[in-house]
The first five atom37 places (N, CA, C, CB, O) and aatype in JSON, in Angstrom:
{
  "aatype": [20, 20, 20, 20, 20, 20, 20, 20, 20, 20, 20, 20, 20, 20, 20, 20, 20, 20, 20, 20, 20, 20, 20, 20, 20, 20, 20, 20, 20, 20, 20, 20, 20, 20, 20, 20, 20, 20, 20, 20, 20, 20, 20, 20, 20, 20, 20, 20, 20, 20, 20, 20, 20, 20, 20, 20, 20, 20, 20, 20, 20, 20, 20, 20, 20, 20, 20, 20, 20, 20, 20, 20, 20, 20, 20, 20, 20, 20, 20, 20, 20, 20, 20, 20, 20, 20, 20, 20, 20, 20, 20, 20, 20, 20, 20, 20, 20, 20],
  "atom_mask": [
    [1, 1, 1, 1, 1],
    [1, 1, 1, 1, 1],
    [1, 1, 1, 1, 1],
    [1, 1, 1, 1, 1],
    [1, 1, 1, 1, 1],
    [1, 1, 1, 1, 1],
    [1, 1, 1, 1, 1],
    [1, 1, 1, 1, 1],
    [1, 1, 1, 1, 1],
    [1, 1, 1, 1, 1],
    [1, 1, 1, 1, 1],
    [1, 1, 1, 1, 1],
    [1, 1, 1, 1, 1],
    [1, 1, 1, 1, 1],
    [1, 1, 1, 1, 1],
    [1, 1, 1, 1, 1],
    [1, 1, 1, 1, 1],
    [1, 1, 1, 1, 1],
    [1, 1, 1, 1, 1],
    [1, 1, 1, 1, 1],
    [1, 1, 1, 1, 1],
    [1, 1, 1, 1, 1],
    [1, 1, 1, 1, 1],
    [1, 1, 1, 1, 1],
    [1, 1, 1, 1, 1],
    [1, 1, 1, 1, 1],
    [1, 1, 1, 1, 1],
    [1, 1, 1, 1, 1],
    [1, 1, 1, 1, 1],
    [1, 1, 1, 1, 1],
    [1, 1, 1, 1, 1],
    [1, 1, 1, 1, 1],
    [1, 1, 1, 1, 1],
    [1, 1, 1, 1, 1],
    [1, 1, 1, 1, 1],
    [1, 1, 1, 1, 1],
    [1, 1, 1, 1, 1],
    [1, 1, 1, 1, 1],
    [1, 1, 1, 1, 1],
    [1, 1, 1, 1, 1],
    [1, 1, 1, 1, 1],
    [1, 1, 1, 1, 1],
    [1, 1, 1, 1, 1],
    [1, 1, 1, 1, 1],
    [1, 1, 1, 1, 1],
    [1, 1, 1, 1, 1],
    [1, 1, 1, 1, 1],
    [1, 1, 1, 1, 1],
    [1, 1, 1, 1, 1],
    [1, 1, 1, 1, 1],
    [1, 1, 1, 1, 1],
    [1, 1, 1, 1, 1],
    [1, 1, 1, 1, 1],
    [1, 1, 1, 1, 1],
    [1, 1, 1, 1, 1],
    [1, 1, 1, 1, 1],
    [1, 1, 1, 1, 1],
    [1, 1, 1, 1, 1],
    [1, 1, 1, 1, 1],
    [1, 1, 1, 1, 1],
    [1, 1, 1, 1, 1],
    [1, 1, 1, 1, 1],
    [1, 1, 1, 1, 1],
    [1, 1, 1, 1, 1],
    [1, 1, 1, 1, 1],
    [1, 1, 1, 1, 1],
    [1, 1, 1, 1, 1],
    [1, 1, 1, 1, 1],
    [1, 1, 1, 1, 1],
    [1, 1, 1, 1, 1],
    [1, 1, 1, 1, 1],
    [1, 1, 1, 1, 1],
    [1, 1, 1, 1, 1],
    [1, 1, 1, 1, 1],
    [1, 1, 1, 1, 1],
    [1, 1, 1, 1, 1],
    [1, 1, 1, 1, 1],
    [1, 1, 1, 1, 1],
    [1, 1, 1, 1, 1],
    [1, 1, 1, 1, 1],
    [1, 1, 1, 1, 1],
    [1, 1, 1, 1, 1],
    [1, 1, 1, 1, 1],
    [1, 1, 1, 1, 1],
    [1, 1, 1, 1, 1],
    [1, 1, 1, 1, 1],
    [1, 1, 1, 1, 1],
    [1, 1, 1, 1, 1],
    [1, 1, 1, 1, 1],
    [1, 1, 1, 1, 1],
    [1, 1, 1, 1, 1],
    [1, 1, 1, 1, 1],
    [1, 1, 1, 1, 1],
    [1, 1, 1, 1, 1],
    [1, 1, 1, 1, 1],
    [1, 1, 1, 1, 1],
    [1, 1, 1, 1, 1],
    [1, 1, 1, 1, 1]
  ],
  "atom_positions": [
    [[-88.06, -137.58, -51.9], [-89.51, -137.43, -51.78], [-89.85, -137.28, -50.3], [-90.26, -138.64, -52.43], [-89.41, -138.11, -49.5]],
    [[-90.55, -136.34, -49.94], [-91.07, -135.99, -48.47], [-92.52, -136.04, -48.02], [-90.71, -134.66, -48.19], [-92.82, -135.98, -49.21]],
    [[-93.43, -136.09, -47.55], [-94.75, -135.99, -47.27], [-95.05, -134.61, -45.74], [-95.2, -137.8, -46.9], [-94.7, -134.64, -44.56]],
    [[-95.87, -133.53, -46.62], [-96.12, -132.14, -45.78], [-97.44, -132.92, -45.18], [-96.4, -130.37, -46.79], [-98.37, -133.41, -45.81]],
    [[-97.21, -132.89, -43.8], [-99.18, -132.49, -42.86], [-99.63, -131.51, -43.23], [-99.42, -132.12, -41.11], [-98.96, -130.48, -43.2]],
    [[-100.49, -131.53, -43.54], [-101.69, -130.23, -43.52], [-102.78, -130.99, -42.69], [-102.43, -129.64, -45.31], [-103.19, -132.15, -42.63]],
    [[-103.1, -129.55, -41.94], [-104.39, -129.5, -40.95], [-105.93, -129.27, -42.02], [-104.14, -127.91, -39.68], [-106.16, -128.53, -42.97]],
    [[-106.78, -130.37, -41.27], [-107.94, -130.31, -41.48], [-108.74, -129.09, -40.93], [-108.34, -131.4, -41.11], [-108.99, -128.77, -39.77]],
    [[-109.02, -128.59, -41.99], [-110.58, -127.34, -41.36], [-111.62, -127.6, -41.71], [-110.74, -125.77, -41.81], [-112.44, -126.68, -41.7]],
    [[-112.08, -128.97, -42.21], [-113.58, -129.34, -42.27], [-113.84, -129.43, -40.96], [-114.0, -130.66, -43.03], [-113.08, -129.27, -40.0]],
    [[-114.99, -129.69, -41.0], [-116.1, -129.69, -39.61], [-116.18, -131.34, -39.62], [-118.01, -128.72, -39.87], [-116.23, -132.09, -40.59]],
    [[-116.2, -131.64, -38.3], [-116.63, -133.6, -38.37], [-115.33, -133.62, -38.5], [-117.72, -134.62, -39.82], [-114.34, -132.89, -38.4]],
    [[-115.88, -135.43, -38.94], [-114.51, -136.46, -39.06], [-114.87, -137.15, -40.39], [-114.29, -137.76, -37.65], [-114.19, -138.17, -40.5]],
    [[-115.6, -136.98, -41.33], [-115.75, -137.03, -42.7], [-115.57, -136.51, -44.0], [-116.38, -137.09, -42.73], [-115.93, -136.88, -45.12]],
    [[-114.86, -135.5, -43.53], [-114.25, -134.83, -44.45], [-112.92, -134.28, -44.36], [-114.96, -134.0, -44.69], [-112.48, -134.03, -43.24]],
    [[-112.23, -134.07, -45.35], [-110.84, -133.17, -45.44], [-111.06, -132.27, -46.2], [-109.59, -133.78, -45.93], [-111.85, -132.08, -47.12]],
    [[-109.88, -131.47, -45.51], [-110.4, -129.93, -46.3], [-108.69, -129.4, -46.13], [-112.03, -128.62, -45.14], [-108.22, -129.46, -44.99]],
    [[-107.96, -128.96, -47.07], [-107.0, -128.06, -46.08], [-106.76, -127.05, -47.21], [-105.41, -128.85, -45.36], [-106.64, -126.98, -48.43]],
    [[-106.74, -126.07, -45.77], [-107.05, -124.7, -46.3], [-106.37, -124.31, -47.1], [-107.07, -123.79, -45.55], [-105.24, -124.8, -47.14]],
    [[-106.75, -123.2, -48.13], [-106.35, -122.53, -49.43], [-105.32, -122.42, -49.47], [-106.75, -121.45, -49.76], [-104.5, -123.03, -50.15]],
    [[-105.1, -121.02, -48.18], [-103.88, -120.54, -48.05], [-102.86, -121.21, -47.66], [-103.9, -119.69, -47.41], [-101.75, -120.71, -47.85]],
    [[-102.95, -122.34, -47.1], [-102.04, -123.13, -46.67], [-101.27, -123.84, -47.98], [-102.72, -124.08, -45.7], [-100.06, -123.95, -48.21]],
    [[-102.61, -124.36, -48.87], [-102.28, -125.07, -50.12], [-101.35, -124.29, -50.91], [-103.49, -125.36, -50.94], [-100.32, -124.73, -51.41]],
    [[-101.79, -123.14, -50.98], [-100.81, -122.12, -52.01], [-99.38, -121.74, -51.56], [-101.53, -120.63, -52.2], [-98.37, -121.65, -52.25]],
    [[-99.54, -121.58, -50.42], [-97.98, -120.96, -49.87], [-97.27, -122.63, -49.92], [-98.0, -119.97, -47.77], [-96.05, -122.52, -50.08]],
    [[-97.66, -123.94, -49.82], [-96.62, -124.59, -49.98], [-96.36, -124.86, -51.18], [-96.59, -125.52, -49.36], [-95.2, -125.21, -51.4]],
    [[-97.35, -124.8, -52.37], [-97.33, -124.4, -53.5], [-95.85, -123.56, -54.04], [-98.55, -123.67, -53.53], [-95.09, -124.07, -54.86]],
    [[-95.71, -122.71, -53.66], [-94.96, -121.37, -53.79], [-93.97, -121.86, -53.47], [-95.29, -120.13, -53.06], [-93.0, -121.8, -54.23]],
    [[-93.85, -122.67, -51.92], [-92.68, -122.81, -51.56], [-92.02, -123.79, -52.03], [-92.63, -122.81, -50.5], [-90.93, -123.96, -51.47]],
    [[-92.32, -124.6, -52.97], [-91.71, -126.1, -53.84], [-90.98, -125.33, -54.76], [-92.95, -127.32, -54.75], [-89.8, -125.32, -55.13]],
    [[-92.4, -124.44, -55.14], [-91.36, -123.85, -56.84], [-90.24, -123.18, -55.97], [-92.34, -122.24, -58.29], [-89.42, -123.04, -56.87]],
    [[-89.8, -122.8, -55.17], [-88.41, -122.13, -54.72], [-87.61, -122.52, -54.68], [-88.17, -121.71, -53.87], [-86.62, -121.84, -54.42]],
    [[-87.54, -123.91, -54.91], [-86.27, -124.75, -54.47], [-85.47, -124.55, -55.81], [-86.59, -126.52, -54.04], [-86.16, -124.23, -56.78]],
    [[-84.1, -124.69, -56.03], [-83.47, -124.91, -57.31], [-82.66, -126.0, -57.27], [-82.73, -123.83, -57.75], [-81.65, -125.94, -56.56]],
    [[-82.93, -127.13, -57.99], [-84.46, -127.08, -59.02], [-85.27, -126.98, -58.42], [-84.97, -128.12, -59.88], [-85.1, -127.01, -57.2]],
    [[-86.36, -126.84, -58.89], [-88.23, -126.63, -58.18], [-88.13, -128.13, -58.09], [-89.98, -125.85, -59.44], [-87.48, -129.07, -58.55]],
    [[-89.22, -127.81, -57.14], [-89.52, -129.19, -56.31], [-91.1, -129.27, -57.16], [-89.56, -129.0, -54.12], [-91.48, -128.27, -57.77]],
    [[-91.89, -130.46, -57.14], [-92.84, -130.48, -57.63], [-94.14, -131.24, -56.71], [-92.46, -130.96, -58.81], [-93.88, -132.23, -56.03]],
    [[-95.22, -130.79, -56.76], [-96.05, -131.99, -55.75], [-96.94, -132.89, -56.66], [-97.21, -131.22, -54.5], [-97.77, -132.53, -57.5]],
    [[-96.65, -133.86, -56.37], [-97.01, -135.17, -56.75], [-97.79, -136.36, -56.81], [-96.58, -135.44, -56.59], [-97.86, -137.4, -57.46]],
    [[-98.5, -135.6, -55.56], [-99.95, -136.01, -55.2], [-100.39, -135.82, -53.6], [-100.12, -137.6, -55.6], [-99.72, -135.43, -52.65]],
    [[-101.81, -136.26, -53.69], [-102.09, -136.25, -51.73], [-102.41, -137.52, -51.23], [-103.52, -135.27, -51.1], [-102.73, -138.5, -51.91]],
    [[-102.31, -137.47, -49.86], [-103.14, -138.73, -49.27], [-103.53, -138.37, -48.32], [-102.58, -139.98, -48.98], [-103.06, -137.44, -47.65]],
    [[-104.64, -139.15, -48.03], [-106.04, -138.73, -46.85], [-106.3, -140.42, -46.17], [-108.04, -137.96, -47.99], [-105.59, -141.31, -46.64]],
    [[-106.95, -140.64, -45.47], [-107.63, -141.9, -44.76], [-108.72, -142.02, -44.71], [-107.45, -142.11, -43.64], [-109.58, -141.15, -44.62]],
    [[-108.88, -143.52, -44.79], [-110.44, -143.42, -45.08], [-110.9, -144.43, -43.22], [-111.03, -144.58, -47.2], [-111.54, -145.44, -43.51]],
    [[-110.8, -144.39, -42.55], [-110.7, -144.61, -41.31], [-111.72, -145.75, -40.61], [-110.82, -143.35, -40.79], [-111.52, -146.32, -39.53]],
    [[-113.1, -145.98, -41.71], [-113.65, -147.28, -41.77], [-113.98, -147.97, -42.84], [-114.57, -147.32, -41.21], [-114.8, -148.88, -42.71]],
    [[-113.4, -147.7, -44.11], [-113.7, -148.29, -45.56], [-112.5, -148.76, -46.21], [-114.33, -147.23, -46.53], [-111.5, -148.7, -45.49]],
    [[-112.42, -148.97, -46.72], [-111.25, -149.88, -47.59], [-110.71, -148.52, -48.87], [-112.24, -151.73, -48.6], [-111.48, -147.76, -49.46]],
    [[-109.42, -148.57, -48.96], [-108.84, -147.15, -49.93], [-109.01, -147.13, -50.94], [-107.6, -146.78, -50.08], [-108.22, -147.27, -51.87]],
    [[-110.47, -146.88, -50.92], [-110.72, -146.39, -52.48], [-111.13, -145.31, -52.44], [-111.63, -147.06, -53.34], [-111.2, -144.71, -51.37]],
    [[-111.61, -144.62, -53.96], [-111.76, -143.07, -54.18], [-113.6, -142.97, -53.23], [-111.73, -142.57, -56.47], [-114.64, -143.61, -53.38]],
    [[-113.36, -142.3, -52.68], [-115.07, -142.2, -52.36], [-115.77, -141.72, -53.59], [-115.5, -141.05, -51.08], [-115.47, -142.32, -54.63]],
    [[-116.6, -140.79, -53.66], [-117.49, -139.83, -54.77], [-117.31, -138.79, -54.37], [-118.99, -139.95, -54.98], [-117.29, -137.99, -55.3]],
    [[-117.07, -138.13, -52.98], [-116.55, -136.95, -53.0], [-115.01, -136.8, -53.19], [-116.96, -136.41, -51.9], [-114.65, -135.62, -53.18]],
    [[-114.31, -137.44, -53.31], [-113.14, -137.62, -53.39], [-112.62, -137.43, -55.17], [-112.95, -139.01, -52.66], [-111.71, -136.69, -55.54]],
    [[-113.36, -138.18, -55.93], [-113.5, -138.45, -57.03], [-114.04, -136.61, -57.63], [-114.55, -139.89, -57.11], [-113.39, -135.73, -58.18]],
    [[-115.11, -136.65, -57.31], [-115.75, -135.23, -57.45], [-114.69, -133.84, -57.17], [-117.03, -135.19, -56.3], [-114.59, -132.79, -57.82]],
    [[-114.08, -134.23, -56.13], [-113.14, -133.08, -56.23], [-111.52, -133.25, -56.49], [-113.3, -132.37, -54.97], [-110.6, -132.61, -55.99]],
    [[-111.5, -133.91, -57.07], [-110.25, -134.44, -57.78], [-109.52, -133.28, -58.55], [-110.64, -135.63, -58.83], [-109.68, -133.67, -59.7]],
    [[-108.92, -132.27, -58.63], [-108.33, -131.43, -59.42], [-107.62, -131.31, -59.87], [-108.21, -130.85, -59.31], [-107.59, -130.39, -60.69]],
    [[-106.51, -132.17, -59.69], [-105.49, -132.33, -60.15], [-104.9, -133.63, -61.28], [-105.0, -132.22, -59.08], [-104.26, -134.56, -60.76]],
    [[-105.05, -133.65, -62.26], [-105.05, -135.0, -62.71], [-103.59, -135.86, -63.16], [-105.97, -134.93, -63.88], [-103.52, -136.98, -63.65]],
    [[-102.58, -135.01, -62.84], [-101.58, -135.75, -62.5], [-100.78, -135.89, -61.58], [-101.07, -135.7, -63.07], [-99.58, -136.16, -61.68]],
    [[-101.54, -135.68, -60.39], [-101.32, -135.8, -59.15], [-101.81, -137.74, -58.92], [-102.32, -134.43, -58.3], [-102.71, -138.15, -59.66]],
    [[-101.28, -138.55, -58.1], [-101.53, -139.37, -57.68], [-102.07, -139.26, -56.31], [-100.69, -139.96, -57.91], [-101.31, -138.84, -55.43]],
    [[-103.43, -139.62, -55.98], [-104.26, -139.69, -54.44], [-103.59, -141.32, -53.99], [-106.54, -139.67, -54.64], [-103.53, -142.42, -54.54]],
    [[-103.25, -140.84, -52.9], [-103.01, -142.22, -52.33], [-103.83, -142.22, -50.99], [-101.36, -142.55, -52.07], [-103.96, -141.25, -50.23]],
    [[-104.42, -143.65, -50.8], [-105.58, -143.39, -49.66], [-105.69, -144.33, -48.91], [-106.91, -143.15, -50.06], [-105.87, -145.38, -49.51]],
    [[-105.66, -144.45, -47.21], [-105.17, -145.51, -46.47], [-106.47, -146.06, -45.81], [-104.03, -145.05, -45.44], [-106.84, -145.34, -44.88]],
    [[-107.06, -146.86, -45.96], [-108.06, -147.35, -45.96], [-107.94, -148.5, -44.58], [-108.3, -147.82, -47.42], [-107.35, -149.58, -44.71]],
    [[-108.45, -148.17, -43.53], [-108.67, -148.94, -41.88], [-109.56, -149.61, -41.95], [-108.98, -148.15, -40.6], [-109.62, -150.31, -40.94]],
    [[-110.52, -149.84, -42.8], [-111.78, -151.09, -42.64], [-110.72, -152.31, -42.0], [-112.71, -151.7, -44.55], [-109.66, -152.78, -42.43]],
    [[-111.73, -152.63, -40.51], [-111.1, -153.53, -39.65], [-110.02, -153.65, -39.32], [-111.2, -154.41, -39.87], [-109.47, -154.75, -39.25]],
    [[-109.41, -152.46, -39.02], [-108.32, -152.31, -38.28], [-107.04, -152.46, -38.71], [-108.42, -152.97, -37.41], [-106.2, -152.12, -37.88]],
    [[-106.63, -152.86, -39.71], [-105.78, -153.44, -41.06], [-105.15, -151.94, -41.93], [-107.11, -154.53, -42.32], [-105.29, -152.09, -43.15]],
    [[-104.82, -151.23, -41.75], [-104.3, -150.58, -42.83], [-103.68, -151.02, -44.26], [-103.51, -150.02, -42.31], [-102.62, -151.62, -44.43]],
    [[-104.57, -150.58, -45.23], [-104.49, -150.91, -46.85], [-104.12, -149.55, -47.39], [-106.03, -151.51, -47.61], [-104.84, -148.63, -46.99]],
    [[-102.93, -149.15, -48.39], [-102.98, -148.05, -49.02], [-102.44, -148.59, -50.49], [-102.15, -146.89, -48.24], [-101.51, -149.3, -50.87]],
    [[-103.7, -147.79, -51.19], [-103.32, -147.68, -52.42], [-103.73, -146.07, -52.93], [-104.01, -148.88, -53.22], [-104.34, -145.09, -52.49]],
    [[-102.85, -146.55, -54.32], [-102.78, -145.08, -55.13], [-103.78, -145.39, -56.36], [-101.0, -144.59, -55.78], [-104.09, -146.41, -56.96]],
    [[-104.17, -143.92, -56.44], [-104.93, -143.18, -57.94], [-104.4, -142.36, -58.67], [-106.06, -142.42, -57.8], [-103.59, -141.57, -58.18]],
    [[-104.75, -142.33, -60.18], [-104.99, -141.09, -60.94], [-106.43, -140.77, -61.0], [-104.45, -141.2, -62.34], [-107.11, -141.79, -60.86]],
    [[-107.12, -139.7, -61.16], [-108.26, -139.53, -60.76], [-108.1, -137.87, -62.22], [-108.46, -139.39, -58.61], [-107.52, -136.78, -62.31]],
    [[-109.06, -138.76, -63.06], [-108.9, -137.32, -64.56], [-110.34, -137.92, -64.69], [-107.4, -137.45, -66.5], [-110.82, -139.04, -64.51]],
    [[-110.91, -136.48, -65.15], [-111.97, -136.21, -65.61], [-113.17, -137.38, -65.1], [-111.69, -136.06, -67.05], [-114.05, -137.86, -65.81]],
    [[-112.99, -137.57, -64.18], [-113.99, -138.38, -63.2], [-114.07, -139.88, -63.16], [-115.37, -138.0, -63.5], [-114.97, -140.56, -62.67]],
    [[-112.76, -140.34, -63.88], [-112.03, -141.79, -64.28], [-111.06, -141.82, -63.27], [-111.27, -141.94, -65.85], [-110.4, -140.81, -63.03]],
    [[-110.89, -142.8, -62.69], [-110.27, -143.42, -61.57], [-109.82, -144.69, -61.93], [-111.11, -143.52, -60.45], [-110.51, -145.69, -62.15]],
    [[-108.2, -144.52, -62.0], [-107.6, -145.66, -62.37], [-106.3, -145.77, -61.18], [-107.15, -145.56, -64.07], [-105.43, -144.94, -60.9]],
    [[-106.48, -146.72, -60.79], [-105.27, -147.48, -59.68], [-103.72, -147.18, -60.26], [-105.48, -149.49, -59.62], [-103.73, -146.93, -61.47]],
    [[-102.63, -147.17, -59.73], [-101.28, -146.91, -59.78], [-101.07, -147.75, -58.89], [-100.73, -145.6, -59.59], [-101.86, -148.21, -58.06]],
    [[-99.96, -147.97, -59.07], [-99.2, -148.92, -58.04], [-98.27, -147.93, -57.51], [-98.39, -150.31, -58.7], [-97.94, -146.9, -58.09]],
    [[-97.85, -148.35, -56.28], [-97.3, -147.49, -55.91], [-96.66, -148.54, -54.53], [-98.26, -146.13, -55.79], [-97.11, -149.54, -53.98]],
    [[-95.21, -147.59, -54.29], [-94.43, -148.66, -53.46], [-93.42, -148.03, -52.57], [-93.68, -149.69, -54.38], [-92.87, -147.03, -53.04]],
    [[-93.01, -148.45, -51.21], [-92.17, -147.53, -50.5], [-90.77, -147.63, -50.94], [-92.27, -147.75, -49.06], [-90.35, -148.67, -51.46]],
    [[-89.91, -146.46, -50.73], [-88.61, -147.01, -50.86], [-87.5, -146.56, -49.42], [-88.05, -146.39, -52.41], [-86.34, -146.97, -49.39]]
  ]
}
């Protein structure tokens, strides 16, 4: 299991955004592997709140078996937890390093 950066092209520091084309070509480039590689979910920061789904977060959720995992800095502390996020239901996963 690996974790890709992608660059932010929202505007500010309240949002994430990463771009289409970026999304698709690594898209493309998982299925190439033999076996295909698969993606498995994203994670973003929430940089003064605690890691939970925001409402825009929730709202644009597209993927529903993708797991969001989200690192939450309220007071300086890094907290990360994981989601499934279907049809506008948000339920916690556990989730753990190895």
């Amino acid at each position: 299991m690996f974790a890709v950066p992608m660059t932010n092209i929202a505007e500010g520091h309240t949002r994430y955004r990463i771009d289409d084309a970026a999304h698709l070509a690594l898209r493309r480039l998982v299925r190439g592997f033999a076996p295909a590689l698969s993606i498995i979910g994203v994670y973003h920061s929430h940089p003064a709140h605690d890691p939970r789904p925001s409402p825009t977060d929730v709202a644009e959720a597209m993927y529903p078996d993708w797991i969001y995992v989200i690192v939450g800095l309220k007071g300086g502390r890094a907290r990360v937890e994981g989601f499934r996020i279907r049809r506008q239901r948000v339920r916690r996963v556990a989730i753990r390093a190895r």
